[in-house]
Biotite code that builds the C-alpha atoms (Angstrom):
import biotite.structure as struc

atoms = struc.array([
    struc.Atom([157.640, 68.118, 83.016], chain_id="A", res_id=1, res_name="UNK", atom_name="CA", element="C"),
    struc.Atom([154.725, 69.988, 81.027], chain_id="A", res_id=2, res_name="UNK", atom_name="CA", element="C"),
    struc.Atom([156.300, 69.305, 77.861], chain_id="A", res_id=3, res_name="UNK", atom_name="CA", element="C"),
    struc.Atom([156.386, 65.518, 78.655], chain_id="A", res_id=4, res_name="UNK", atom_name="CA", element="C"),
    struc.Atom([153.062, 65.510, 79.898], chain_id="A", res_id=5, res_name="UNK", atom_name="CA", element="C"),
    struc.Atom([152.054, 67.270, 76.479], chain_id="A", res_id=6, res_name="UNK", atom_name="CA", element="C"),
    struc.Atom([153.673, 64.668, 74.204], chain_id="A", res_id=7, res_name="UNK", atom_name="CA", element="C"),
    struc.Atom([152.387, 62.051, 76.200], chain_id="A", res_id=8, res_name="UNK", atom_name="CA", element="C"),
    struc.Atom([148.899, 62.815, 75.833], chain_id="A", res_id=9, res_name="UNK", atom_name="CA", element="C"),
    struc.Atom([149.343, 63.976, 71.818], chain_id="A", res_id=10, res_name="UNK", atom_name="CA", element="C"),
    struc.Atom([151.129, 61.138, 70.932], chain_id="A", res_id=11, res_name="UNK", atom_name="CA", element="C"),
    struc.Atom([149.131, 58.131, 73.129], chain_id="A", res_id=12, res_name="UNK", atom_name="CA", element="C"),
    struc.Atom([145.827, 59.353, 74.294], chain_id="A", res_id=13, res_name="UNK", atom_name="CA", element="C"),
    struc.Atom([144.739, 61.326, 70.996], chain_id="A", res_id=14, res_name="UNK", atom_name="CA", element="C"),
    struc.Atom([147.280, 59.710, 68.639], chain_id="A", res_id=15, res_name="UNK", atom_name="CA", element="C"),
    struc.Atom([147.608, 56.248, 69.518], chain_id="A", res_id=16, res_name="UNK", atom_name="CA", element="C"),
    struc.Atom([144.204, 55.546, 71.434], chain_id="A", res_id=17, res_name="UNK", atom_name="CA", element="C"),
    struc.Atom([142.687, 58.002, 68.902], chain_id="A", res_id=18, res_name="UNK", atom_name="CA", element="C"),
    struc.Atom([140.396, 59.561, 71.623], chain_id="A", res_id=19, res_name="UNK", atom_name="CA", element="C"),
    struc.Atom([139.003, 63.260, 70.991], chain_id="A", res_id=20, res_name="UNK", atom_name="CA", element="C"),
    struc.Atom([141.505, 66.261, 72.440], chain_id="A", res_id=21, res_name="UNK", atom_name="CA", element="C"),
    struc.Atom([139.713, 68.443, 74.868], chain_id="A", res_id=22, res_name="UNK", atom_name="CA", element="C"),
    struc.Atom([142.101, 70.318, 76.311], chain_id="A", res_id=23, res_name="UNK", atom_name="CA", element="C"),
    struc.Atom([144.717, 70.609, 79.094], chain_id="A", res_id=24, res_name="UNK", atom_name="CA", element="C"),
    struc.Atom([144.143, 71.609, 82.273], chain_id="A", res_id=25, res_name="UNK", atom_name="CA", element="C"),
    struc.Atom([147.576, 73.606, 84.682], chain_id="A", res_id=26, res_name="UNK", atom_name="CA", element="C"),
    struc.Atom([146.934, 73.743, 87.802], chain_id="A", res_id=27, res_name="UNK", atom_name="CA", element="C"),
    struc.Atom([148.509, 77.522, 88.216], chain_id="A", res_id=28, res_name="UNK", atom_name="CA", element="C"),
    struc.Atom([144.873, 78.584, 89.045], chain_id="A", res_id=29, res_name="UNK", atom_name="CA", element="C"),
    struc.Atom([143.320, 78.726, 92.261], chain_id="A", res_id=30, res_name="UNK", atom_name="CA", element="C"),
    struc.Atom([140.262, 77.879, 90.765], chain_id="A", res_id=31, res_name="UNK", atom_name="CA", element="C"),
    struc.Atom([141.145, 75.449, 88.450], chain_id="A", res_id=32, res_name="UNK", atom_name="CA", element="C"),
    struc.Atom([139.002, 72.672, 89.833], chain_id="A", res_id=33, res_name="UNK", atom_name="CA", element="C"),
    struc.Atom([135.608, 74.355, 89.455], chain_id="A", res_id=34, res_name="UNK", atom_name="CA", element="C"),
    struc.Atom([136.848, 75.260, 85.678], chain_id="A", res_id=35, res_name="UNK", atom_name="CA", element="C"),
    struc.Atom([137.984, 71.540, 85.051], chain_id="A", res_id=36, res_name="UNK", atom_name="CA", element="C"),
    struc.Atom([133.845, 70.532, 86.479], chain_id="A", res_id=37, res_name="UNK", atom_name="CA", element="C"),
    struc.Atom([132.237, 73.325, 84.112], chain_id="A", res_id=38, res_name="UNK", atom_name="CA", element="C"),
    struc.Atom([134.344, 71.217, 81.542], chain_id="A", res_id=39, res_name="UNK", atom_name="CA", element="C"),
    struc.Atom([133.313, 67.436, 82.529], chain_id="A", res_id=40, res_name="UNK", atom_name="CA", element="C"),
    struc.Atom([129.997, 68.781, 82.774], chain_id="A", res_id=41, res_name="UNK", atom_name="CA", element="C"),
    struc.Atom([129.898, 69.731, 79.304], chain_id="A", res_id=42, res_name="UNK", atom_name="CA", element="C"),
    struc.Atom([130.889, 66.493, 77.910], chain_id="A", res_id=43, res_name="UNK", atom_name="CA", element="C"),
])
């Protein structure tokens, strides 16, 4: 499933939409949703 999601998002959000790569968020954290904030805040 990762690996999907991964060539998904290289191939038609930064490829084909040419948007700007910020990373990739896994949700394997407990905290991952204050982490993904401190990085939409910094946008």
């Amino acid at each position: 499933m990762y690996t999907g999601a991964k060539f998904s998002y290289d191939g038609d959000f930064l490829g084909y939409l040419g948007l700007e790569g910020c990373g990739i968020f896994t949700n394997h954290d407990k905290d991952v949703l204050s982490k993904i904030r401190e990085m939409a805040a910094s946008l």
